[in-house]
Backbone bond lengths (Angstrom), bond angles and torsions (degrees), N, CA, C in turn:
res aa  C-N    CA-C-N  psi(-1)  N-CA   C-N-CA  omega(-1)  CA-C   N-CA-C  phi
1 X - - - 1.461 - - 1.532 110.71 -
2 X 1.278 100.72 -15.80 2.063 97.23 -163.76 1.670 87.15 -87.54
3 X 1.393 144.53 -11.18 1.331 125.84 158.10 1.155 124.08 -95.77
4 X 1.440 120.77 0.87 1.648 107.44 166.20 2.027 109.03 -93.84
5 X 1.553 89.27 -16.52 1.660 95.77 -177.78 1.674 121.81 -100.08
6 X 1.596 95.17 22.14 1.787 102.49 176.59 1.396 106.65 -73.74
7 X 1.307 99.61 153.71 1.699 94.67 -162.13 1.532 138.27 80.78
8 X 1.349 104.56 -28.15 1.067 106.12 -165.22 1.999 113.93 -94.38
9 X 1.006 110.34 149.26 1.471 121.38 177.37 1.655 128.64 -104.24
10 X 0.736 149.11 133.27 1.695 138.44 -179.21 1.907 98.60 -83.54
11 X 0.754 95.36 148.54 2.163 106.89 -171.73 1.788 95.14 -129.86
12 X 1.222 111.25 122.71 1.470 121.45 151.83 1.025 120.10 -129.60
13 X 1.379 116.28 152.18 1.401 120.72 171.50 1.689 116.82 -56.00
14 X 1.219 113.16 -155.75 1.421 128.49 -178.76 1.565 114.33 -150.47
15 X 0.908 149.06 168.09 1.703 137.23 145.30 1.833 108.22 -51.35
16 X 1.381 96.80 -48.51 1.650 93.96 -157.83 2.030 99.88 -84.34
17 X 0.971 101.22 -1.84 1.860 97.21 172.84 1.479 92.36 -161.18
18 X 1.365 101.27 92.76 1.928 127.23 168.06 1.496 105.96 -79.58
19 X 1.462 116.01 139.95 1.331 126.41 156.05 1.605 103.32 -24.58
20 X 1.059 126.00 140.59 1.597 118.17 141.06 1.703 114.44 -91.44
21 X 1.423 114.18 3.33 1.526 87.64 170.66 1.610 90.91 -133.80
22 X 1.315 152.76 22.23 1.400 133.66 172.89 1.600 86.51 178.22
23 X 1.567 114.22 69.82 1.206 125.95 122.74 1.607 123.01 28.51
24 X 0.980 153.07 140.11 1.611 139.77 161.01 1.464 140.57 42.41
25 X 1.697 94.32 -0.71 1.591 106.23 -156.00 1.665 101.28 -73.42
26 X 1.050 132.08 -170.82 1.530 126.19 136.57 1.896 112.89 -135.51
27 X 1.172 103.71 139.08 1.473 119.00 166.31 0.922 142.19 -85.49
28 X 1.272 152.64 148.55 1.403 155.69 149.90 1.761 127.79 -95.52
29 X 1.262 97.64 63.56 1.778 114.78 166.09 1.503 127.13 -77.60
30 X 1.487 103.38 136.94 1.485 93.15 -179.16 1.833 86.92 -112.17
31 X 1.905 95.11 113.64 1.469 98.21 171.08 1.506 147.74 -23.12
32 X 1.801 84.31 -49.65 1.658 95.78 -176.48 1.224 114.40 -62.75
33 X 1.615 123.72 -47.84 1.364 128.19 -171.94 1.484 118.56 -66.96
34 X 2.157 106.77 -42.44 1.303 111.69 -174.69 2.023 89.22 85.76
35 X 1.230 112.49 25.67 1.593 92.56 179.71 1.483 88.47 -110.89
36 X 1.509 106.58 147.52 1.661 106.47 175.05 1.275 108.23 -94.26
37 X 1.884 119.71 166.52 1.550 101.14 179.85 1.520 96.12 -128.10
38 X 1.434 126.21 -3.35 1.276 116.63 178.29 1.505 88.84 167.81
39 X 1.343 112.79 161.29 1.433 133.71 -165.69 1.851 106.23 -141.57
40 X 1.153 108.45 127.58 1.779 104.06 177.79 1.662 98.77 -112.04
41 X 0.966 139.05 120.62 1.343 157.10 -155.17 1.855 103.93 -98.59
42 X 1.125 116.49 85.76 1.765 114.84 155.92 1.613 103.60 15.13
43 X 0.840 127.62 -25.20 2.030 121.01 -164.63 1.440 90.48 -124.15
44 X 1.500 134.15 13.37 1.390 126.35 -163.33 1.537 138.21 51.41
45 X 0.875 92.74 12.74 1.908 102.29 173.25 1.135 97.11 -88.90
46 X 1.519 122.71 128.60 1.457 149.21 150.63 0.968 146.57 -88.48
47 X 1.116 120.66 101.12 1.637 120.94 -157.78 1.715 109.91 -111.96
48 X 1.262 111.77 134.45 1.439 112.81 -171.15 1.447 105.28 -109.69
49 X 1.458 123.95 -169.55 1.536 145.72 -160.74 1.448 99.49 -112.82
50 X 1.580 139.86 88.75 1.563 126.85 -162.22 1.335 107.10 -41.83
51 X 1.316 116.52 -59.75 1.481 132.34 175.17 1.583 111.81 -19.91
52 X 0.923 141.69 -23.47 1.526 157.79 -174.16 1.296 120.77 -62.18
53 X 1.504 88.49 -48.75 1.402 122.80 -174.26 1.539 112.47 -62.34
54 X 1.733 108.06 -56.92 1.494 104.33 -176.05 1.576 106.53 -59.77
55 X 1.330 123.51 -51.01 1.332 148.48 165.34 1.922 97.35 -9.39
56 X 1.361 108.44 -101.35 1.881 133.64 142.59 1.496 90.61 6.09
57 X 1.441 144.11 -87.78 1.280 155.49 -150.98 1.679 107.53 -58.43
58 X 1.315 112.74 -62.11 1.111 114.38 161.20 1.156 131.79 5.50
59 X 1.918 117.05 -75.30 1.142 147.39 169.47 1.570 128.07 -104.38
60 X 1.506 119.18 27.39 1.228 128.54 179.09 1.625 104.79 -156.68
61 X 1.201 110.43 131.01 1.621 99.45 158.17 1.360 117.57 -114.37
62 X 1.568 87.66 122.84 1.720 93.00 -165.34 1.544 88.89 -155.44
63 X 1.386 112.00 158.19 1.735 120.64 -156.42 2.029 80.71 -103.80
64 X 1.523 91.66 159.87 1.654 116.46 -177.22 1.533 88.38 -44.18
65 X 1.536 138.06 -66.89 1.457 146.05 -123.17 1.567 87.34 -89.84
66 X 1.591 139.26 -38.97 1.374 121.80 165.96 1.403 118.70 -50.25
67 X 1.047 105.56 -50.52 1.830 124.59 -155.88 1.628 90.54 -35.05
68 X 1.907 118.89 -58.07 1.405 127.48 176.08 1.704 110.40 -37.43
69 X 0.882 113.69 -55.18 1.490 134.52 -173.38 1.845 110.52 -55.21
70 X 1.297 93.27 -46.96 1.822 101.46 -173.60 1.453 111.26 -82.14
71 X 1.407 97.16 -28.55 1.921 100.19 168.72 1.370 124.35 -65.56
72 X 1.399 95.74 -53.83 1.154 97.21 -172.13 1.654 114.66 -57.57
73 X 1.755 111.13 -45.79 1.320 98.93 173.90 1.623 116.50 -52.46
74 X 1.225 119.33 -59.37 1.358 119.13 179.64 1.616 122.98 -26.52
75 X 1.012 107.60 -49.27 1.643 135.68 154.83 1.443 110.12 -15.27
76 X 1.341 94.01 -96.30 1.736 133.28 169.06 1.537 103.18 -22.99
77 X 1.465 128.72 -59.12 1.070 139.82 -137.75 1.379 89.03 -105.14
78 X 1.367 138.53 -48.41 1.191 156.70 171.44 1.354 118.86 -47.87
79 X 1.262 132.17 -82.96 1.522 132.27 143.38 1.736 141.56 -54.78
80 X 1.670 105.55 -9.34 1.325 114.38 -178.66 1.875 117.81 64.64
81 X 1.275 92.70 27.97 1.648 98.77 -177.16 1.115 123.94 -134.14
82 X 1.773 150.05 121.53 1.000 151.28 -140.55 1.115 109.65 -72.93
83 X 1.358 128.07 107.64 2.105 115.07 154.27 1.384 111.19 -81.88
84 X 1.323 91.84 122.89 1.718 114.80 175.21 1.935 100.80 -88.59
85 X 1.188 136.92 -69.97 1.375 113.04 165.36 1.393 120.82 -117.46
86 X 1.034 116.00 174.76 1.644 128.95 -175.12 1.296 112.63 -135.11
87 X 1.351 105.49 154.63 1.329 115.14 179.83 1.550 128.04 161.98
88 X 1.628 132.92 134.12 1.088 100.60 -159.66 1.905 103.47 -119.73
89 X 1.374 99.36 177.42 1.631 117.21 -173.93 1.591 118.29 -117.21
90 X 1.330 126.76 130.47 1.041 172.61 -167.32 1.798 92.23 -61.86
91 X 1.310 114.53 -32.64 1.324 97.61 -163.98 1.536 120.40 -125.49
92 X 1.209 109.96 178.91 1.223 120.00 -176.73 1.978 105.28 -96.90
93 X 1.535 127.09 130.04 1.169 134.28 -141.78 1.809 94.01 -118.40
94 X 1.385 113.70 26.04 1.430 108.45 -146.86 1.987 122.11 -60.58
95 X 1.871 105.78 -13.43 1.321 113.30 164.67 1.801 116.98 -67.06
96 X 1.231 119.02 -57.51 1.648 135.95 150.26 1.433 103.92 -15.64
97 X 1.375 99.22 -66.96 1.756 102.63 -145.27 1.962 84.80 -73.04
98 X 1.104 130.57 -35.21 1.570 134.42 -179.53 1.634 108.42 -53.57
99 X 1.242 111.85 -40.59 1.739 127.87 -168.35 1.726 76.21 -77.03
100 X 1.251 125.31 -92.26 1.481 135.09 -156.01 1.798 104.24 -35.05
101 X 1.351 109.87 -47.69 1.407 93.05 -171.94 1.897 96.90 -79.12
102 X 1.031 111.68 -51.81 1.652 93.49 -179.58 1.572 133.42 -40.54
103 X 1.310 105.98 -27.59 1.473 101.21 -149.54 1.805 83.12 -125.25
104 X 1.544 143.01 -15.60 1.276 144.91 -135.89 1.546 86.25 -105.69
105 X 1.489 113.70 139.83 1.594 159.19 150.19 1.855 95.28 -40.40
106 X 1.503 141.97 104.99 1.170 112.48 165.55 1.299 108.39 -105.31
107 X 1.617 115.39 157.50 1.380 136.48 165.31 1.471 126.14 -103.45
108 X 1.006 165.37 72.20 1.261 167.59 -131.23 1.428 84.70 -55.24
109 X 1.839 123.21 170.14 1.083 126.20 159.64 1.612 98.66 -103.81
């Protein structure tokens, strides 16, 4: 994970400067690019970047139906916060990912 997540930062909101489009969530953006790598959603649903995945494969052999499984722990263990589901998206989030880096709390990874 520490080479698909170089660069990258975790973004949260605050009370006093909230997401305007996903509230409480926190992210994993790597600034420079503006590419997202996964999103944990206030209700714990986690949604990742598909693209990740081929990336992930590369250097692991592990079938599509783990990949869900290894994130999510990574997740869990990573932020200390429960994912209730997983699953990933096809797309590029590029209004989101604009709100998150403007307005987002960063954490180094």
């Amino acid at each position: 994970m520490e080479m698909i997540t170089k660069g990258c930062y975790w973004y949260h909101d605050t009370p006093e400067q909230p997401f305007d489009y996903s509230e409480g969530s926190i992210w994993l953006i790597n600034p420079e690019t503006k590419d997202w790598i996964l999103v944990l959603e206030k209700s714990g649903d986690l949604w990742y970047y598909n693209g990740i995945m081929d990336t992930f494969f590369k250097y692991l052999n592990m079938k599509y139906s783990d990949f869900d499984s290894f994130i999510k722990i990574w997740v869990e263990d990573n932020l200390q916060r429960e994912v209730v589901l997983t699953g990933g998206l096809p797309m590029t989030l590029d209004g989101k990912v604009k709100d998150v880096l403007e307005n987002g709390n960063t954490i180094k990874i």
